[in-house]
MIDOSE-1310 file (N, C-alpha, C; in nm, 2 decimals, decimal comma, always signed):
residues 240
xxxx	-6,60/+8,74/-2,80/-6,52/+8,63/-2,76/-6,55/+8,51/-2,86; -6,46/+8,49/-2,91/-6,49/+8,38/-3,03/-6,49/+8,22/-2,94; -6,58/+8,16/-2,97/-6,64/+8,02/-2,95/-6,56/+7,94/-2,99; -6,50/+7,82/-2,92/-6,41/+7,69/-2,93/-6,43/+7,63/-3,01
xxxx	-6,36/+7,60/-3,12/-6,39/+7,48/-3,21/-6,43/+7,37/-3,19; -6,51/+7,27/-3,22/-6,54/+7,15/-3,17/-6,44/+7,05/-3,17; -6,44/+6,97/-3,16/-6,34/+6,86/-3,16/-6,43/+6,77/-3,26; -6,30/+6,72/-3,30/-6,31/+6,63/-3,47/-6,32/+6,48/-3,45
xxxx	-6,43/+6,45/-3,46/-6,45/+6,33/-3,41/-6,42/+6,19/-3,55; -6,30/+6,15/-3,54/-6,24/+6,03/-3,67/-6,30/+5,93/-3,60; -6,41/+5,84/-3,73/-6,38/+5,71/-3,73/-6,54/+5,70/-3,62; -6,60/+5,58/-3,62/-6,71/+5,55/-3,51/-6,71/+5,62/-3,39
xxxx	-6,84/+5,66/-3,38/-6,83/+5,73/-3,21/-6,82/+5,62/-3,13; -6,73/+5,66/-2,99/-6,74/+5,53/-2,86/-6,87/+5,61/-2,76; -6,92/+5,50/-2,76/-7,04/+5,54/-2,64/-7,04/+5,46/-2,51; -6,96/+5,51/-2,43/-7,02/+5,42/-2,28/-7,15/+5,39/-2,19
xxxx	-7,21/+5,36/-2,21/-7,32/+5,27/-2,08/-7,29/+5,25/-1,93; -7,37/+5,30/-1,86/-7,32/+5,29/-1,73/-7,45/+5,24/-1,70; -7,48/+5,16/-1,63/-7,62/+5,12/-1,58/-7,60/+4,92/-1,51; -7,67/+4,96/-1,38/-7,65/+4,80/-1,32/-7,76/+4,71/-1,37
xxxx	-7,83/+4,77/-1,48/-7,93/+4,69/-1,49/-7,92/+4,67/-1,63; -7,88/+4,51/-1,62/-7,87/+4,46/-1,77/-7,97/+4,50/-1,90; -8,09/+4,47/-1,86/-8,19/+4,47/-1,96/-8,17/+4,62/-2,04; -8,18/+4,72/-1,96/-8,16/+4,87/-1,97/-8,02/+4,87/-2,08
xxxx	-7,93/+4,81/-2,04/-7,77/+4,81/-2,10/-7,81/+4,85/-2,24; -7,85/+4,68/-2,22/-7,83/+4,60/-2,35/-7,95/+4,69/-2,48; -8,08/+4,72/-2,38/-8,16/+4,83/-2,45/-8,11/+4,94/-2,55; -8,04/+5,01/-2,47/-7,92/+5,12/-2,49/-7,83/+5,12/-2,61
xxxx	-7,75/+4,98/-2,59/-7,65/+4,90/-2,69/-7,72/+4,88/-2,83; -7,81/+4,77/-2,79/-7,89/+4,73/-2,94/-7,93/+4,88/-2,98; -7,97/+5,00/-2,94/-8,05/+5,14/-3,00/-7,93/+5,19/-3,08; -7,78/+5,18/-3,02/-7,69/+5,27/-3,09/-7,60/+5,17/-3,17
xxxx	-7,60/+5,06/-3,15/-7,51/+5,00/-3,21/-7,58/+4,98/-3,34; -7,57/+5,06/-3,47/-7,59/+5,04/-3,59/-7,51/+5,10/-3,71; -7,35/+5,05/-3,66/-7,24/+5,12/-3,76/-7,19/+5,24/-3,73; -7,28/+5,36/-3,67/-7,24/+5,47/-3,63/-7,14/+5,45/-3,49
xxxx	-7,21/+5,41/-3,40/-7,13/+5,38/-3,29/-7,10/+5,27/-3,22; -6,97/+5,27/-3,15/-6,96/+5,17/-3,07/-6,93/+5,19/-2,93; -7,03/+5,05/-2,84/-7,06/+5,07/-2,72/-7,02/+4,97/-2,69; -6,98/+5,03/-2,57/-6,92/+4,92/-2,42/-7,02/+4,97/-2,30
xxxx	-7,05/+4,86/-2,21/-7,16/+4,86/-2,12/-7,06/+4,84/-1,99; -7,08/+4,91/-1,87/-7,00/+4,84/-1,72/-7,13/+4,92/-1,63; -7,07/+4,82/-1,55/-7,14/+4,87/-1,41/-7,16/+5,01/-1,35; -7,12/+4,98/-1,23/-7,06/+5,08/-1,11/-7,00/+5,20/-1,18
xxxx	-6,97/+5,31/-1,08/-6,92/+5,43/-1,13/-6,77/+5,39/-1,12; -6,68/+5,33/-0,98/-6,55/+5,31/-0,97/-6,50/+5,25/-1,14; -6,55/+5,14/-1,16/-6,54/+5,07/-1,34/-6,57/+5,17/-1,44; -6,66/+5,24/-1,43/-6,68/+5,35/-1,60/-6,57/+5,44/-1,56
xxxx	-6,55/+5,52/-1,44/-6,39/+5,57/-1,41/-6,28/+5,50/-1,47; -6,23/+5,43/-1,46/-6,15/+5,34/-1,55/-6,15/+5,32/-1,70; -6,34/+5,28/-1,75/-6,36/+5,26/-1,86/-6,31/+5,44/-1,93; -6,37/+5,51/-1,91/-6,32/+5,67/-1,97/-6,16/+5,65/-1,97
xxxx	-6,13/+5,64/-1,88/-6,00/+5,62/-1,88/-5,87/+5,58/-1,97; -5,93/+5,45/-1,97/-5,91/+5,38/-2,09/-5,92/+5,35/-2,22; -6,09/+5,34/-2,23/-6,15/+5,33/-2,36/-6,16/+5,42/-2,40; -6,12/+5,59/-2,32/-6,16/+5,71/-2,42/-6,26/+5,70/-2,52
xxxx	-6,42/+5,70/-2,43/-6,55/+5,72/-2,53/-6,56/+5,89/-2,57; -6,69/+5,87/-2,65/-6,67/+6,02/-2,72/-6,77/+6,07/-2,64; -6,89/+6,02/-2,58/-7,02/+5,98/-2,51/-7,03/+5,90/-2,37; -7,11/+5,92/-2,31/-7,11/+5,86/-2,20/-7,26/+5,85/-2,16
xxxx	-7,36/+5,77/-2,15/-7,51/+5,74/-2,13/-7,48/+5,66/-1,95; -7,56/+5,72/-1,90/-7,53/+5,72/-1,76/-7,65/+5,68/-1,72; -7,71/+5,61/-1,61/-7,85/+5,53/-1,52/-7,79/+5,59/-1,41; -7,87/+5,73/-1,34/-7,90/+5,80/-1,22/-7,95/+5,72/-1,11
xxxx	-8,03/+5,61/-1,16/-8,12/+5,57/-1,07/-8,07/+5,44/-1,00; -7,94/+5,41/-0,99/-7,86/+5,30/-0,95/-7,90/+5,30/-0,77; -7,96/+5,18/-0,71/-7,97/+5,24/-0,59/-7,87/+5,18/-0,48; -7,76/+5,14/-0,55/-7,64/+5,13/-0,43/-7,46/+5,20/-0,49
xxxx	-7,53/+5,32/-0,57/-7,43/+5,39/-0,66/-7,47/+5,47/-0,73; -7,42/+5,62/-0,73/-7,50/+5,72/-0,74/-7,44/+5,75/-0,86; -7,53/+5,70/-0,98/-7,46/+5,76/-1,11/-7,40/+5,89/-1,11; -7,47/+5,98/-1,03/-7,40/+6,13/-1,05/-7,26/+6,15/-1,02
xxxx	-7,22/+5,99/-0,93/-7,04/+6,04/-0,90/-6,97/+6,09/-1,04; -7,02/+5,96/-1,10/-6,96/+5,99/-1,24/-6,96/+6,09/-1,26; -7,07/+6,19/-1,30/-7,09/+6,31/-1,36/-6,98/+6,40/-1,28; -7,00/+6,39/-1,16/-6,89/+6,49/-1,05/-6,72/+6,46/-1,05
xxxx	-6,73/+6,34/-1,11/-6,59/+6,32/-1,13/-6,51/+6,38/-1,23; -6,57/+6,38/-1,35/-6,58/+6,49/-1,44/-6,55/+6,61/-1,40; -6,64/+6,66/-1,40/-6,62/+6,80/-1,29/-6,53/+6,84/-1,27; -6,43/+6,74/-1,19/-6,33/+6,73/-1,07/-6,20/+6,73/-1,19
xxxx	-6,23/+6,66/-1,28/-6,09/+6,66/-1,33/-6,11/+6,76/-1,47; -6,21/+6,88/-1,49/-6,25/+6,97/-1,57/-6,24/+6,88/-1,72; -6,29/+6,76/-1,72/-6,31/+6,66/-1,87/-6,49/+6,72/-1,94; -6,45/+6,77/-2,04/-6,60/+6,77/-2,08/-6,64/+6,68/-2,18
xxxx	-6,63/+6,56/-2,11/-6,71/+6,46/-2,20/-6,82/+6,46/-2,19; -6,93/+6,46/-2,32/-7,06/+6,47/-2,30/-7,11/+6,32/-2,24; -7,23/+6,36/-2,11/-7,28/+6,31/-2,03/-7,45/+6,30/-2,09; -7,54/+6,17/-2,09/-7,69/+6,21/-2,08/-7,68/+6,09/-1,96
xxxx	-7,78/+6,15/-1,90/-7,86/+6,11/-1,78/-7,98/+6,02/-1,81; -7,98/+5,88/-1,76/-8,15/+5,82/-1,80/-8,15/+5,82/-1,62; -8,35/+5,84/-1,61/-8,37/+5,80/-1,52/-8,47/+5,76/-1,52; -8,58/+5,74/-1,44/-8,73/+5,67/-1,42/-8,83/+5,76/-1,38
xxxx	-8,71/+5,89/-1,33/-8,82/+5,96/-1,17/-8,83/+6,07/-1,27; -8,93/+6,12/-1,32/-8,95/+6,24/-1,40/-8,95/+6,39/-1,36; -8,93/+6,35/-1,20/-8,97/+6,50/-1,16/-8,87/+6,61/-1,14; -8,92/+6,71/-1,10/-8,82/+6,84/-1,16/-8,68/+6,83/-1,08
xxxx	-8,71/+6,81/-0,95/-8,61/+6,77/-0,87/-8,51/+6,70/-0,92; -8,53/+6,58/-0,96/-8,42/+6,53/-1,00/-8,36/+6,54/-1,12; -8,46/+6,59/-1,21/-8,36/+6,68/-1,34/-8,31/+6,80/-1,32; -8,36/+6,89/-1,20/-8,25/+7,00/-1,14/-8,11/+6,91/-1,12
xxxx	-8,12/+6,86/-1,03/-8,02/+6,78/-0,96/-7,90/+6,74/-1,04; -7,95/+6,65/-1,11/-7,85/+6,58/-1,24/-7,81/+6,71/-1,34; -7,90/+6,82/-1,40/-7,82/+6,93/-1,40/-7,72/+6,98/-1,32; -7,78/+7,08/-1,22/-7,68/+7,11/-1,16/-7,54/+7,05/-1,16
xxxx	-7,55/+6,89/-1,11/-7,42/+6,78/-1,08/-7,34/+6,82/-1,24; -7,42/+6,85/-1,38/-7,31/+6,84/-1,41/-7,33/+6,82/-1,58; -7,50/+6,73/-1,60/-7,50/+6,63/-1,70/-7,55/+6,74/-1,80; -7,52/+6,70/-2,01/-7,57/+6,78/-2,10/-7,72/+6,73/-2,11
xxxx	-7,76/+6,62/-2,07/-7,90/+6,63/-2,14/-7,97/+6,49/-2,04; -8,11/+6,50/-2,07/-8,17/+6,35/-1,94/-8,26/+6,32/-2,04; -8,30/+6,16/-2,05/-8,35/+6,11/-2,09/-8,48/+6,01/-1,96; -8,60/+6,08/-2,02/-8,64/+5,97/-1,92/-8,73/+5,86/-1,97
xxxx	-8,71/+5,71/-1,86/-8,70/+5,59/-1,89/-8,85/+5,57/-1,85; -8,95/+5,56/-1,93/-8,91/+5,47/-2,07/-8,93/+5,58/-2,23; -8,81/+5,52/-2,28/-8,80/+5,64/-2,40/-8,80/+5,53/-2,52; -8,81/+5,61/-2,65/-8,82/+5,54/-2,76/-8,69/+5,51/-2,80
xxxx	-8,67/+5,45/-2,89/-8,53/+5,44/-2,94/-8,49/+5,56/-3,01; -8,62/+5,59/-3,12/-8,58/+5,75/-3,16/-8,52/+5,86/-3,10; -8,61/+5,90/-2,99/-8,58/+5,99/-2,88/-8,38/+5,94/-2,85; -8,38/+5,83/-2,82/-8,23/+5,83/-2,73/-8,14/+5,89/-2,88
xxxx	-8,18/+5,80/-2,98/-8,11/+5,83/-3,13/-8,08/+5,94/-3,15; -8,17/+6,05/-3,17/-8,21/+6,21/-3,18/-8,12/+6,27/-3,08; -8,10/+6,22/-2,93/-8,07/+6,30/-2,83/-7,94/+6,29/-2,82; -7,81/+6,22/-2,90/-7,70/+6,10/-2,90/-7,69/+6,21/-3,00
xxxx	-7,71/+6,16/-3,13/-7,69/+6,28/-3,23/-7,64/+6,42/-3,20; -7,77/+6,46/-3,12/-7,73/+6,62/-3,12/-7,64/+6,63/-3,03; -7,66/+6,58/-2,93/-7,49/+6,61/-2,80/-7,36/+6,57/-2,90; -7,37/+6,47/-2,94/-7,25/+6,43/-3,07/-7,21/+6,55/-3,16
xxxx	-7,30/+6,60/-3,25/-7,26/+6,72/-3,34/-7,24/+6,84/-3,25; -7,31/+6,88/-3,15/-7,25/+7,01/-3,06/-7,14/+7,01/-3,04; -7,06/+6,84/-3,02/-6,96/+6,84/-2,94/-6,87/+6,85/-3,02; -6,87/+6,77/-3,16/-6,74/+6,73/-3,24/-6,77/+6,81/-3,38
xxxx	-6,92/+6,82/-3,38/-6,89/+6,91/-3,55/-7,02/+6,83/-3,60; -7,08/+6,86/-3,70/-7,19/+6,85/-3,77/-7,14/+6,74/-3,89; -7,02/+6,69/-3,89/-6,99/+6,60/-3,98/-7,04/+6,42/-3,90; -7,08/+6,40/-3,77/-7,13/+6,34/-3,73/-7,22/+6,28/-3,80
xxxx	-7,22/+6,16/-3,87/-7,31/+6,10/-3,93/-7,41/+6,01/-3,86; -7,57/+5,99/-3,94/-7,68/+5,96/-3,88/-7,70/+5,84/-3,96; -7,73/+5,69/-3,91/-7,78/+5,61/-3,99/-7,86/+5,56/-3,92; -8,05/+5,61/-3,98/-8,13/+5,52/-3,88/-8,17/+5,42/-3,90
xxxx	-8,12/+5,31/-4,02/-8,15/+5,17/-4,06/-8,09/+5,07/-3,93; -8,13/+5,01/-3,91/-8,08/+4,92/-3,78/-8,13/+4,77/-3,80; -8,03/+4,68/-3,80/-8,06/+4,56/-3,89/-8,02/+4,50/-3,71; -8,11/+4,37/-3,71/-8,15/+4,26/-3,60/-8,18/+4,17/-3,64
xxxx	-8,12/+4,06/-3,62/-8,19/+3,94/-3,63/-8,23/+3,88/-3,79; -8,21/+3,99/-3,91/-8,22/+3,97/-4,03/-8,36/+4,09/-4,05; -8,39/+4,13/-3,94/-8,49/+4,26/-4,00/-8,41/+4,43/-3,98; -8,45/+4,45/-4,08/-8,40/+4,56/-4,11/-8,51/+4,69/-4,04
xxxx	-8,44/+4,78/-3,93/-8,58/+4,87/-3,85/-8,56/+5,00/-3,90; -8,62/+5,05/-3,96/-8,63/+5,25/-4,00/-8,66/+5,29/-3,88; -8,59/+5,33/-3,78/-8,60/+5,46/-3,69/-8,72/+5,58/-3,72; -8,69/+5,64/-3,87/-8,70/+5,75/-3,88/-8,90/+5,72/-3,96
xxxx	-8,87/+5,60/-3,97/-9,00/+5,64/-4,11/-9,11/+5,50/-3,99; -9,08/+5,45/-3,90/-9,12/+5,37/-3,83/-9,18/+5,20/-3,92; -9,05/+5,18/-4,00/-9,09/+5,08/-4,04/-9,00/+4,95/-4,01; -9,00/+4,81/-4,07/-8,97/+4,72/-4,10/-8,95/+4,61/-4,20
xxxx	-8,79/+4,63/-4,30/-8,78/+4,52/-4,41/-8,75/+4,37/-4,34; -8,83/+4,31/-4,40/-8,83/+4,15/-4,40/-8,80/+4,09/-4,51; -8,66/+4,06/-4,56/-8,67/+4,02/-4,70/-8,72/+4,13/-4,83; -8,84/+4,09/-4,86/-8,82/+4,23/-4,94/-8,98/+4,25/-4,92
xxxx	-9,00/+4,21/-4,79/-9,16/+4,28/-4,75/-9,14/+4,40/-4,63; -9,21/+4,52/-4,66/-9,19/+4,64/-4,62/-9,31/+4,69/-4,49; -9,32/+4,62/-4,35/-9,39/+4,66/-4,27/-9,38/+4,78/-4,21; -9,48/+4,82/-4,15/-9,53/+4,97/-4,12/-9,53/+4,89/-3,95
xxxx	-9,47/+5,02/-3,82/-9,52/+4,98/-3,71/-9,58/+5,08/-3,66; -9,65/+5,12/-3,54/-9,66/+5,17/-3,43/-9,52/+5,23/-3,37; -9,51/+5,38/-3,31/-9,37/+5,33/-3,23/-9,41/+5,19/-3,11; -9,49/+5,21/-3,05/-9,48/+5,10/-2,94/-9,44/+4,99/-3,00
xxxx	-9,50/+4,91/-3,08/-9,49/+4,83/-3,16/-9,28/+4,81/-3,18; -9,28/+4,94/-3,25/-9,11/+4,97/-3,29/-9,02/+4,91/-3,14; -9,06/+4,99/-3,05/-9,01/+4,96/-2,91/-9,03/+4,84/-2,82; -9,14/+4,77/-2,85/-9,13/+4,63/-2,80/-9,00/+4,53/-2,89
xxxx	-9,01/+4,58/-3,00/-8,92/+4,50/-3,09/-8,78/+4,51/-3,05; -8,74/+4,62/-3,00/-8,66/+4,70/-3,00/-8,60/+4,57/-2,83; -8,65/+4,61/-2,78/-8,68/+4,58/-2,62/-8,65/+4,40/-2,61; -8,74/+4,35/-2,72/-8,70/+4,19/-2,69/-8,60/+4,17/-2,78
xxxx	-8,54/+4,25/-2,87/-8,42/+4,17/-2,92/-8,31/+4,25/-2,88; -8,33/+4,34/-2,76/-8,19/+4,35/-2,71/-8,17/+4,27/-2,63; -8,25/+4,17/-2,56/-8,26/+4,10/-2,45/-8,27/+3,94/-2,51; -8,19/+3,93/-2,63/-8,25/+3,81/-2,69/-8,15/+3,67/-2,64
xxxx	-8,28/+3,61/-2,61/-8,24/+3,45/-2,58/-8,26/+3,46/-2,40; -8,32/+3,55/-2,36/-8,33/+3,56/-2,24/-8,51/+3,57/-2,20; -8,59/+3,55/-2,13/-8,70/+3,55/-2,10/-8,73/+3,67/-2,04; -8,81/+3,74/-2,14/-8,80/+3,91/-2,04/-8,98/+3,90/-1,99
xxxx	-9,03/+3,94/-1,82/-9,14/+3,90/-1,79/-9,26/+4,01/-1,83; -9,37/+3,99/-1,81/-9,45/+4,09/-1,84/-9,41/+4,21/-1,77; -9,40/+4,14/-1,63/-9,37/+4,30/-1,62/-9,25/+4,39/-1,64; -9,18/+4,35/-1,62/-9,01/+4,39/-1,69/-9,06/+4,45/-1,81
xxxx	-9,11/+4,41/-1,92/-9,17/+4,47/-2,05/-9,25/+4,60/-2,02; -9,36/+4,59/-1,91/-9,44/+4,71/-1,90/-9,36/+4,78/-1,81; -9,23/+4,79/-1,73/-9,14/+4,86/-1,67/-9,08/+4,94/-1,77; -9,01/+4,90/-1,86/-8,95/+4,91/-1,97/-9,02/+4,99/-2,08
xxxx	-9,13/+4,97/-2,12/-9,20/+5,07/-2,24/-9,31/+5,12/-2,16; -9,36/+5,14/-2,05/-9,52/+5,18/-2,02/-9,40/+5,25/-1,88; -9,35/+5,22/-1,83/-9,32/+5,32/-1,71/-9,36/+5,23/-1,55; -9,27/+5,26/-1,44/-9,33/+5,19/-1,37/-9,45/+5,22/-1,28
xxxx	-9,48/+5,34/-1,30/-9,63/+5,39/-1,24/-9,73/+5,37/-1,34; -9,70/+5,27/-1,44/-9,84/+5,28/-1,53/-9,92/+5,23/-1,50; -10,09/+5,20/-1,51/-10,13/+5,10/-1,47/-10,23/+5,06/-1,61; -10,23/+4,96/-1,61/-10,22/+4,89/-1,73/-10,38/+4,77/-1,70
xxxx	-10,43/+4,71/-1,84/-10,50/+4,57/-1,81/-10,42/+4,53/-1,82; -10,45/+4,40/-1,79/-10,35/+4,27/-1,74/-10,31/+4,24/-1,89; -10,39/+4,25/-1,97/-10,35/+4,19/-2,15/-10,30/+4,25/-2,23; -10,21/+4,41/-2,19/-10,19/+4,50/-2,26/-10,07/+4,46/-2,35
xxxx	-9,94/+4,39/-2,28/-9,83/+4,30/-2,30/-9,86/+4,21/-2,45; -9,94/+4,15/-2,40/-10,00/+4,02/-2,48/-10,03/+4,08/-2,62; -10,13/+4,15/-2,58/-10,19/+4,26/-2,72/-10,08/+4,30/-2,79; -9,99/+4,39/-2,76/-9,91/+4,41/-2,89/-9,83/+4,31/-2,87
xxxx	-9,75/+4,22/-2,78/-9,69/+4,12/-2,89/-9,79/+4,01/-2,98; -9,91/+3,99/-3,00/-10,02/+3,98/-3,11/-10,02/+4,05/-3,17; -10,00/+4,17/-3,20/-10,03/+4,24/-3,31/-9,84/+4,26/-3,39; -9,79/+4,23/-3,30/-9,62/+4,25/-3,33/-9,64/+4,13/-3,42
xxxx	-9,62/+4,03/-3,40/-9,62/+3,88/-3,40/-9,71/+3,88/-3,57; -9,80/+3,94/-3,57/-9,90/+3,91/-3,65/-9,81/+4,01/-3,84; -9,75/+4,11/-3,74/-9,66/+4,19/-3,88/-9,56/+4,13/-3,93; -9,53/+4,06/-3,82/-9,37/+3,98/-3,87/-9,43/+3,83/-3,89
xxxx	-9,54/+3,83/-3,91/-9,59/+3,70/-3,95/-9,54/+3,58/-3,89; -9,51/+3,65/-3,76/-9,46/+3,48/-3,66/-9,57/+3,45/-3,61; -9,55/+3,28/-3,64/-9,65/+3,19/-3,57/-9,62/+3,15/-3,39; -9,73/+3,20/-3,36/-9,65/+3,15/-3,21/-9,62/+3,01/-3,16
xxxx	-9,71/+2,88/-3,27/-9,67/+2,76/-3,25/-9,50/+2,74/-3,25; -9,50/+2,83/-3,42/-9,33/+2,79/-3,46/-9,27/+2,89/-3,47; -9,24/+2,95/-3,37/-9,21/+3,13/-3,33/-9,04/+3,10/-3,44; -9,02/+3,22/-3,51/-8,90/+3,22/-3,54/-8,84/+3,37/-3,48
xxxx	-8,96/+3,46/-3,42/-8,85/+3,58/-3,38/-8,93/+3,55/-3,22; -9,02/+3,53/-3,17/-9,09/+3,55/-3,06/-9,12/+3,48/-3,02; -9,08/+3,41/-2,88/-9,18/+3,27/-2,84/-9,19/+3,28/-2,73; -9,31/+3,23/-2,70/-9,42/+3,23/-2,55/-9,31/+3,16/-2,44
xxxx	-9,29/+3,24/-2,31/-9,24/+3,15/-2,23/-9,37/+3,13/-2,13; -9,43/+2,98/-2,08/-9,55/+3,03/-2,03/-9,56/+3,03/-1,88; -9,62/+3,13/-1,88/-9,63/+3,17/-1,72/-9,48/+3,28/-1,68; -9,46/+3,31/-1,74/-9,35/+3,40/-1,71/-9,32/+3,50/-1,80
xxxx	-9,34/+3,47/-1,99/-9,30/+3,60/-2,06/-9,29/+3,60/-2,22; -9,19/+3,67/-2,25/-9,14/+3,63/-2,36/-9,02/+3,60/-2,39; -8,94/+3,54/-2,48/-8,84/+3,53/-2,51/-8,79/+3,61/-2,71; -8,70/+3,66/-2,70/-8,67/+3,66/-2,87/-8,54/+3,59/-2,91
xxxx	-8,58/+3,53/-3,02/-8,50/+3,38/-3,01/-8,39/+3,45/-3,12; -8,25/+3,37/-3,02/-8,14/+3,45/-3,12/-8,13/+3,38/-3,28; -8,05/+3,47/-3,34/-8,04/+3,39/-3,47/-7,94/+3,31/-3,50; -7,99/+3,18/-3,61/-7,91/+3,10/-3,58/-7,76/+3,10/-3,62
């Protein structure tokens, strides 16, 4: 039995976001928006029904863990109307249960939160080329704020100075400038890159944005990418 041809995917991939939780969205957004694709973020499952609808994405990034809306409608709605748009799943809860689950319902692949940007990059990619064809292009330069971030080689251009990160490092960066001009708190940060069963010292936060801070040679008197909110977080300051 000969195998279906893929579908030819012209022009930027559309990637949908489903997820009620801003920080996550915008996480999501900032990882894929680098030329290759373009993303639209909504809520609720009733609105991404519509958004597919409408915006005919090529992709669809889905948050399972919604707890007054069951990302999986989406996936089953699908289902229902035999559309194989590729679906990945993020959730929080690692365990087998609920990656049976979100299989079964329906979804190509799960992502669990907290992931690197690589990982989502990597996992976006391959459901993309299964789907449409191996002409799917990869660009893992990702420019923010006036820094330029390598995905693949885990660095950062600043002008024409060439920093080396950590991934964590990579992913806090990643994390406060999708969130930029907003106060993200410590713990939202350690929710977001450490997991929410981590248990952490109290200065683990602090520590790498000191060591962040120290690569990108921000001062934290006269923060130009990072600045102290105090008693509550950080902020990454938009550009001007």
């Amino acid at each position: 039995m000969a195998m279906p041809r893929a579908r030819i995917l012209r022009g930027p991939g559309r990637v949908l976001v489903v997820s009620t939780d801003p920080a996550l969205a915008r996480f999501v957004q900032l990882t894929l928006n680098h030329g290759v694709y373009l993303t639209k973020a909504v809520g609720g499952t009733p609105v991404a029904i519509d958004a597919v609808a409408l915006w005919k994405p090529h992709l669809v990034v889905v948050d399972i863990d919604r707890p007054d809306d069951d990302g999986l409608d989406l996936v089953r709605s699908r289902e229902e109307r035999r559309d194989r748009l590729p679906l990945i799943a993020l959730t929080k809860r690692g365990d087998l249960k609920t990656k049976l689950a979100a299989f079964d319902a329906g979804v190509d692949d799960i992502v669990t939160v907290p992931f690197s940007p690589e990982e989502l990059v990597a996992r976006v990619l391959a459901l993309m080329r299964r789907t449409y064809g191996d002409e799917v292009p990869f660009v893992p330069v990702i420019t923010v704020a006036g820094l330029k971030i390598d995905l693949l080689n885990q660095r950062v251009r600043s002008g024409s100075s060439t920093l080396r990160m950590t991934a964590m490092e990579q992913a806090l960066l990643y994390f406060l400038a999708s969130n930029r001009g907003e106060t993200m708190t410590r713990e939202q940060i350690l929710d977001q890159l450490w997991g929410p069963d981590y248990l952490a010292e109290s200065n683990l936060v602090d520590r790498h944005v000191r060591n962040l801070r120290a690569k990108l040679k921000d001062d934290w008197r006269r923060p130009r990418y990072i600045a102290t909110v105090p008693g509550k977080g950080y902020r990454f300051i938009p550009a001007a």
